[in-house]
C-alpha positions as CSV (number, residue, x, y, z in Angstrom):
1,X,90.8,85.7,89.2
2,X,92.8,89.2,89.5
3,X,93.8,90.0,93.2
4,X,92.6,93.6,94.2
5,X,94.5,96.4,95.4
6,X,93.0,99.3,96.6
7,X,95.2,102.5,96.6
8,X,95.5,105.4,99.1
9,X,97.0,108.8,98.5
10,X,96.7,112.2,99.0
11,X,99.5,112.6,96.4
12,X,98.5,112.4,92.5
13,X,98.1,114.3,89.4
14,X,97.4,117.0,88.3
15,X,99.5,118.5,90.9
16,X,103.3,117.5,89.4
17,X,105.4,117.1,92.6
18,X,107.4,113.9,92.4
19,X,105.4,112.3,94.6
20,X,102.3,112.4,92.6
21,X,104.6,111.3,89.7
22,X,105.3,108.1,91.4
23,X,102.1,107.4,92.7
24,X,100.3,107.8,89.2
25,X,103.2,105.2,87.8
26,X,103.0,102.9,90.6
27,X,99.1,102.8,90.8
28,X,99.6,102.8,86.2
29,X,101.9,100.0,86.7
30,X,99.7,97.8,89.2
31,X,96.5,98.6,87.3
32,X,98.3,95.9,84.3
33,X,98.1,92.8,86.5
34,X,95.7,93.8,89.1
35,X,92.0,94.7,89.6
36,X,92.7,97.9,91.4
37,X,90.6,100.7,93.0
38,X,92.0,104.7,93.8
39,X,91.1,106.6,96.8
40,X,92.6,110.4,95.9
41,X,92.6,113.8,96.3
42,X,89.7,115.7,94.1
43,X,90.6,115.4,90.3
44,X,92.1,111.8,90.6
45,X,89.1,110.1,88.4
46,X,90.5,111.7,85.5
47,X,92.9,110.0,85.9
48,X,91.3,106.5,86.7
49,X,90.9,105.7,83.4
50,X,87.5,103.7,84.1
51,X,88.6,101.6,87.5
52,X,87.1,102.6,91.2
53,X,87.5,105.6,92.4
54,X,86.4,107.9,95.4
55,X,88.2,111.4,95.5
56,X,88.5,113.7,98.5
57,X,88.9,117.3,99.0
58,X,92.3,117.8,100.8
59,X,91.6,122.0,102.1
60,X,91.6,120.6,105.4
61,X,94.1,117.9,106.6
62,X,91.3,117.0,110.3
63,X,88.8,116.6,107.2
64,X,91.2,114.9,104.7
65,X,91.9,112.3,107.5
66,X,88.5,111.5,108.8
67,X,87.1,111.1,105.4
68,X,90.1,109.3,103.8
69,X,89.4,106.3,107.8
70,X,85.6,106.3,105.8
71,X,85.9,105.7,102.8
72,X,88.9,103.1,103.3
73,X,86.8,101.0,105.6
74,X,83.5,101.6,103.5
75,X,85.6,100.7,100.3
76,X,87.3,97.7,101.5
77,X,84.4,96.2,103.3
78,X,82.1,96.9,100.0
79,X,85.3,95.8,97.7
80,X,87.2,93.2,99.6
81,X,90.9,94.4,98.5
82,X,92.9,91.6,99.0
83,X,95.6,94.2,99.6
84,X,95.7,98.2,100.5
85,X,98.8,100.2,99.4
86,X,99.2,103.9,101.1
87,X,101.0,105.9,99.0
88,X,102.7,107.8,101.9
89,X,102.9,107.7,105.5
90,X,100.0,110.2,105.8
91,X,97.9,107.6,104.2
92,X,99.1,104.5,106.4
93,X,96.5,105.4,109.0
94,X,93.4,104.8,106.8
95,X,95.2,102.1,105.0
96,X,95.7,100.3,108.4
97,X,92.4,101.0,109.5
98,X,90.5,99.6,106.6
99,X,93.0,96.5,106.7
100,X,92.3,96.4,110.4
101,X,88.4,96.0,109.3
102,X,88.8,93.8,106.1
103,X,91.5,90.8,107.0
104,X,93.7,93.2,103.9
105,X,97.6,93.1,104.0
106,X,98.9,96.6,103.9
107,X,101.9,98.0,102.1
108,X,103.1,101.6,103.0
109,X,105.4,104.0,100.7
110,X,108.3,106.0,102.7
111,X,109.6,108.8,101.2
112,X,111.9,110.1,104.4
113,X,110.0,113.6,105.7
114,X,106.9,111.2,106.2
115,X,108.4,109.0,108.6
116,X,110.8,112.1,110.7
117,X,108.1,114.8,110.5
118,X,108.2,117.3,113.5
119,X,104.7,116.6,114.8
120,X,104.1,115.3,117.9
121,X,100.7,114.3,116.9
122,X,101.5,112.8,113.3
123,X,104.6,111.1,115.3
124,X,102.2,109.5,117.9
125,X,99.0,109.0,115.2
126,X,100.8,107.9,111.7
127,X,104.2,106.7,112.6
128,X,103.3,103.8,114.4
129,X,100.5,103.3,111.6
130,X,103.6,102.9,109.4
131,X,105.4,100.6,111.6
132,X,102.5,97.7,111.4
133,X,102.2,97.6,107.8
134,X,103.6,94.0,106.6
135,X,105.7,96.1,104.2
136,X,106.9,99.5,104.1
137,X,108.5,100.5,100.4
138,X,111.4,103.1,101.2
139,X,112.6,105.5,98.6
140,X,116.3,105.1,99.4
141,X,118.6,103.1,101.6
142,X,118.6,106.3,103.5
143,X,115.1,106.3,103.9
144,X,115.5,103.1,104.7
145,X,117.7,103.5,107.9
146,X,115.2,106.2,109.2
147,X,112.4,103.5,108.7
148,X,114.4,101.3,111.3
149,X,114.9,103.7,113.2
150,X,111.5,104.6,113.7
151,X,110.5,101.2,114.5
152,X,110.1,99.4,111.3
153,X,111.3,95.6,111.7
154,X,114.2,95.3,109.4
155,X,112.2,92.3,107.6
156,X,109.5,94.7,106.4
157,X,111.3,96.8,104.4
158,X,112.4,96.8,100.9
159,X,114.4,99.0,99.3
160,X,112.9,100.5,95.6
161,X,113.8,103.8,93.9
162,X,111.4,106.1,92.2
163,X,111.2,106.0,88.0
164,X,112.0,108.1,85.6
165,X,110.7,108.6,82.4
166,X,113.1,108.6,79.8
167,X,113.4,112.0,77.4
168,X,113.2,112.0,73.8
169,X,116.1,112.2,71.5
170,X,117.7,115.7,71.9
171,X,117.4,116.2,67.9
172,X,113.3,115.9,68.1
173,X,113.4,119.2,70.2
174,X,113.2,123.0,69.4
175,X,116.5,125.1,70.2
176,X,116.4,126.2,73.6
177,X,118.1,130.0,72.6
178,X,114.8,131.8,72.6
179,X,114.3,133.7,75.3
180,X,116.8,133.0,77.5
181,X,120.0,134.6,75.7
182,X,122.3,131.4,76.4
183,X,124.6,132.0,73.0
184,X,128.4,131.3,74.2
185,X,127.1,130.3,77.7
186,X,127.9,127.7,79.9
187,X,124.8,126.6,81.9
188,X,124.2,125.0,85.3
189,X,120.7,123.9,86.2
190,X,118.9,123.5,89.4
191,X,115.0,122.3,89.2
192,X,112.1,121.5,91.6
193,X,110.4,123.2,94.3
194,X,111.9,125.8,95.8
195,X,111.9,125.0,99.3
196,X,114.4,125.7,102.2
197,X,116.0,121.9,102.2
198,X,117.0,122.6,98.6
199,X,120.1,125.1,99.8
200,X,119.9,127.1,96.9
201,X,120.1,130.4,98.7
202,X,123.8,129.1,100.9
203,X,124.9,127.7,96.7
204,X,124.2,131.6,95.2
205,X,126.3,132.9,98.3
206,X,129.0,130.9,98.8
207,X,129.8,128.9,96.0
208,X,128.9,130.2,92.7
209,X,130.7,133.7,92.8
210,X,134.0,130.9,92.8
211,X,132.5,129.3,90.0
212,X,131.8,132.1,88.1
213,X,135.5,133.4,88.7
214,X,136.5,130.4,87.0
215,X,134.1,130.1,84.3
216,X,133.0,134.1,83.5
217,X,130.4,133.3,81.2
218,X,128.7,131.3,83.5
219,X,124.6,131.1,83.7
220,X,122.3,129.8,86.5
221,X,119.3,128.9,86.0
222,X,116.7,128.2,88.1
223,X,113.6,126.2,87.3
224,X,111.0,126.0,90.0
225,X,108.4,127.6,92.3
226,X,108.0,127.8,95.5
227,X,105.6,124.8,97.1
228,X,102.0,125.8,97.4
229,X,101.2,122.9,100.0
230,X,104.6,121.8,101.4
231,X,103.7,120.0,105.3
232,X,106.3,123.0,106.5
233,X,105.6,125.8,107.2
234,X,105.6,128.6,104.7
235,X,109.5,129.4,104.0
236,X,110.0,132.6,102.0
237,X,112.3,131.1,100.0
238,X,112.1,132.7,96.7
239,X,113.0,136.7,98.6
240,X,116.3,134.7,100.0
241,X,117.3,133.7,97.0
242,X,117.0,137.4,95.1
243,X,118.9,138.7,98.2
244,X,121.5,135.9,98.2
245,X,122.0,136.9,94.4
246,X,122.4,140.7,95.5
247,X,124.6,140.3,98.1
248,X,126.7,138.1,96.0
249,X,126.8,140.1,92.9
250,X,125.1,137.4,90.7
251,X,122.7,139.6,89.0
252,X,124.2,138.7,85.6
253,X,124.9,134.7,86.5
254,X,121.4,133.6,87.6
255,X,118.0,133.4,86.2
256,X,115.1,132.5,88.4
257,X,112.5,131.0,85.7
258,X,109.9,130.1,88.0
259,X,108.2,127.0,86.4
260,X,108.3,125.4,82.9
261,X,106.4,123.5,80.6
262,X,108.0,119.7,80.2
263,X,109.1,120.6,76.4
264,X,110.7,123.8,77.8
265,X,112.8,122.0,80.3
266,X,113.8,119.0,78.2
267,X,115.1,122.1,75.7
268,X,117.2,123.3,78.8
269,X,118.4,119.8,79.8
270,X,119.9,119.7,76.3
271,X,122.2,122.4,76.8
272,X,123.1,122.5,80.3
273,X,126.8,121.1,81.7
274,X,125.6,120.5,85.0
275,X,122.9,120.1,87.2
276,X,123.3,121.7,90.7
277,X,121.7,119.8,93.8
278,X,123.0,121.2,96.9
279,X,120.7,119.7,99.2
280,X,121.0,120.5,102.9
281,X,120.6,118.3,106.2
282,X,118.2,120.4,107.9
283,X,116.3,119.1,111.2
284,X,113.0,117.4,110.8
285,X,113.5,117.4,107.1
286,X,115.6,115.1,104.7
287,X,115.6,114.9,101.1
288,X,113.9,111.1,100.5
289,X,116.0,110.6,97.4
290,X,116.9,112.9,95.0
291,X,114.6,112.4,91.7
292,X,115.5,115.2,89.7
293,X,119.4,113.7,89.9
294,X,117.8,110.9,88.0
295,X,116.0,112.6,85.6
296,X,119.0,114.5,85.4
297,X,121.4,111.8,84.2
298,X,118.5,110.5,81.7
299,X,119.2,113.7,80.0
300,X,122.7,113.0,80.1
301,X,123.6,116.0,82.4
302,X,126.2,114.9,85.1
303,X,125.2,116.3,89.0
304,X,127.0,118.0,91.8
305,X,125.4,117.6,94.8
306,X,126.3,117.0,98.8
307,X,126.7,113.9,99.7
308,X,123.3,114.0,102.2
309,X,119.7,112.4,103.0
310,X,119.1,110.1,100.1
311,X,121.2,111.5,97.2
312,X,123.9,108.8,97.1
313,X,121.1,106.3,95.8
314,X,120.5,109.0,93.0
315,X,123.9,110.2,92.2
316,X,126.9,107.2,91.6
317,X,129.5,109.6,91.8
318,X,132.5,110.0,89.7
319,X,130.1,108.6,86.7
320,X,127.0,110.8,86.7
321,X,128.4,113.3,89.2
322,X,130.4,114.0,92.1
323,X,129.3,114.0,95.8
324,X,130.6,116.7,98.2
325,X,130.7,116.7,101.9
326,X,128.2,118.5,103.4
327,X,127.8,122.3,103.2
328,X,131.5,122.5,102.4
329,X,131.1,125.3,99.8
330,X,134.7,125.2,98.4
331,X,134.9,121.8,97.5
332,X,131.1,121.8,96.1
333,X,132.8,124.6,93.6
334,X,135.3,122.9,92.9
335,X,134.0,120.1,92.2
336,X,131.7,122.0,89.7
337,X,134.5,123.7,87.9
338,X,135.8,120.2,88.0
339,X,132.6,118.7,86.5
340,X,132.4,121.4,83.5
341,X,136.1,120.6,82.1
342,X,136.1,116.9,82.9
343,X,137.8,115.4,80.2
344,X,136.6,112.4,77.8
345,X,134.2,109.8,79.2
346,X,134.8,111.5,82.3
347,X,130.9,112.2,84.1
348,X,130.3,111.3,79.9
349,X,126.7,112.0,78.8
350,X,126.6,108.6,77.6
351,X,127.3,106.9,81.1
352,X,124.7,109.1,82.7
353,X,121.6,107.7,80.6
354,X,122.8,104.3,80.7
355,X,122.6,104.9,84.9
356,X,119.1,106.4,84.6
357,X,118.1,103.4,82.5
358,X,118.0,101.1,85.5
359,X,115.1,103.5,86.8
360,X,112.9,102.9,84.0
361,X,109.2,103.3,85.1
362,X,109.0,99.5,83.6
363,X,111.5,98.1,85.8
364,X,110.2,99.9,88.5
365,X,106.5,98.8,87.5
366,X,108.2,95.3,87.9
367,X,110.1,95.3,90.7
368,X,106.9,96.9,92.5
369,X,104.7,93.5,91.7
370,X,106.9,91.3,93.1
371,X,106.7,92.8,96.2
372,X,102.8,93.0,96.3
373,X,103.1,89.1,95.3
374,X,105.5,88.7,98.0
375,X,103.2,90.5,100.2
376,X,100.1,88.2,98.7
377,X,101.7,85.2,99.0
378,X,103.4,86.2,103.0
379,X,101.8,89.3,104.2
380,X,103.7,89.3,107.7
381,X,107.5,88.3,107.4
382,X,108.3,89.0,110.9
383,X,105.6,86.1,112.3
């Protein structure tokens, strides 16, 4: 008989953050060798595919919560889960109290900002939700640290990088010339959500105008939005970034595209030298990991990016990029004018989708299962 898993996020399509992405392939990848059961925001049963489901409305975080503690004990005292997975530290504190009610095991995702969040409420309510979970999942080895440091016992934690979906071949797509006016251009790509951690605005000021000096016919593009339901507070990121493009000149150099279809960015991928990631260390905020480095490289598009939060996990610098010392502007252009003449197998397209290989959303499917068996089989390692 199939062992039951019941799964709780707030995090899942159709929004397309990166954490919905990986909670739709990890509860996808679980739903093949377990009987499993989804308890997710409002629109998740479409994508449920015919297994349990209970979806909650998630305007209001007081009602989100209280709902999410109900229906967690209700399902698991109806269902019997032989194990309850929370798909982020906002979801450890239902998950632990319908485990708490049920005899369950719990496993709890970390993907950094959920375990350092500046709430002294969340700190206080979730955290140490988090900390007695018989596993916690970090994102990173960075994320990883931060878990121990937040009380995690060392013995709980394992260690497993986000998938990627591998792109198609780039002869299957459309040209990517329409519309954008890219003939005889060099390009250098930054996507995801535009938020303040991302250090787009500090890039556009003090280290592009280099990079263009070296490389005239140099384009930016930007492919994002601003986040809709970031935990921070609203950031006014996208009027910082026109003004850091008029005070440095960059009218001509940068593009802000706001967000694309999938097809549209795999046609930009396929022309671009470089993806830019200049992530900052900002307090109560950390970059878990760095997907879009990943999904970078599977395009076989090197990155530059500081060397912060999580990123080294994503980024094996010298093949698939180069990692910088944080916010040191100079060498982060350098680097990048390094990056688009680097010679031969040098940050080689070829090198960069054999890296992103090992983040398949199959490997991770399977590394995933073996630590819900290990869990299964020895659901408190520290005993």
């Amino acid at each position: 008989m199939k062992k039951r898993i019941l799964f709780i996020t707030r995090n899942f399509p159709p929004l397309t953050g990166g954490m919905e992405r990986l909670n739709y392939h990890a509860f996808e990848s679980l739903s093949e060798r377990y009987e499993t059961a989804l308890l997710g925001p409002k629109g998740c049963g479409d994508y449920a595919l015919g297994r349990l489901f209970t979806a909650i409305s998630t305007t209001s975080s007081l009602r989100h919560l209280s709902h999410s503690c109900f229906e967690a004990y209700r399902l698991s005292r109806q269902w019997r889960p032989d194990l309850i997975i929370a798909g982020s530290g906002v979801a450890a504190l239902p998950a632990r109290f319908a485990a708490r009610c049920s005899g369950a095991a719990t496993v709890t995702f970390v993907h950094g900002l959920d375990i350092i969040y500046p709430s002294r409420l969340y700190q206080i309510g979730f955290v140490p939700a988090i900390c007695r979970s018989d596993r916690v999942i970090a994102n990173s080895a960075n994320t990883a640290r931060l878990a121990r440091s937040a009380g995690v016992p060392e013995k709980c934690i394992e260690i497993l990088h986000p998938g990627v979906t591998l792109p198609r071949q780039p002869s299957e797509l459309p040209s990517p010339q329409s519309g954008f006016n890219l003939q005889g251009k060099r390009v250098l790509l930054a996507v995801g959500r535009l938020i303040r951690r991302k250090g787009l605005p500090e890039f556009i000021r003090y280290a592009l105008p280099e990079i263009v000096q070296s490389e005239p016919d140099l384009l930016f593009l930007v492919v994002g939005a601003a986040s809709e339901s970031s935990p921070l507070k609203k950031e006014g990121i996208e009027a910082d970034l026109q003004q850091a493009i008029m005070e440095a000149g960059m009218q001509k150099h940068v593009k802000l595209l706001g967000r694309l279809s999938d097809e549209r960015l795999e046609q930009l991928y396929s022309i671009a030298s470089l993806h830019i990631f200049p992530v900052l260390d900002l307090p109560g905020d950390v970059e878990g990991f760095g997907m879009v480095a990943i999904e970078a490289a599977a395009h076989g598009v090197p990155t530059i990016a500081f060397n912060s939060g999580g990123v080294p996990d994503a980024v094996k610098d010298g093949v698939t990029g180069y990692l910088v010392e944080p916010e040191n502007y100079s060498a982060f252009s350098q680097a990048a004018i390094r990056g688009l003449n680097a010679p031969g197998k040098a940050l080689s397209a070829q090198c960069c989708i054999e890296y992103a290989a090992h983040f398949s959303w199959d490997k991770y499917g399977q590394r995933l299962s073996a630590i819900c068996e290990k869990t299964l089989c020895d659901p408190s390692p520290t005993s």
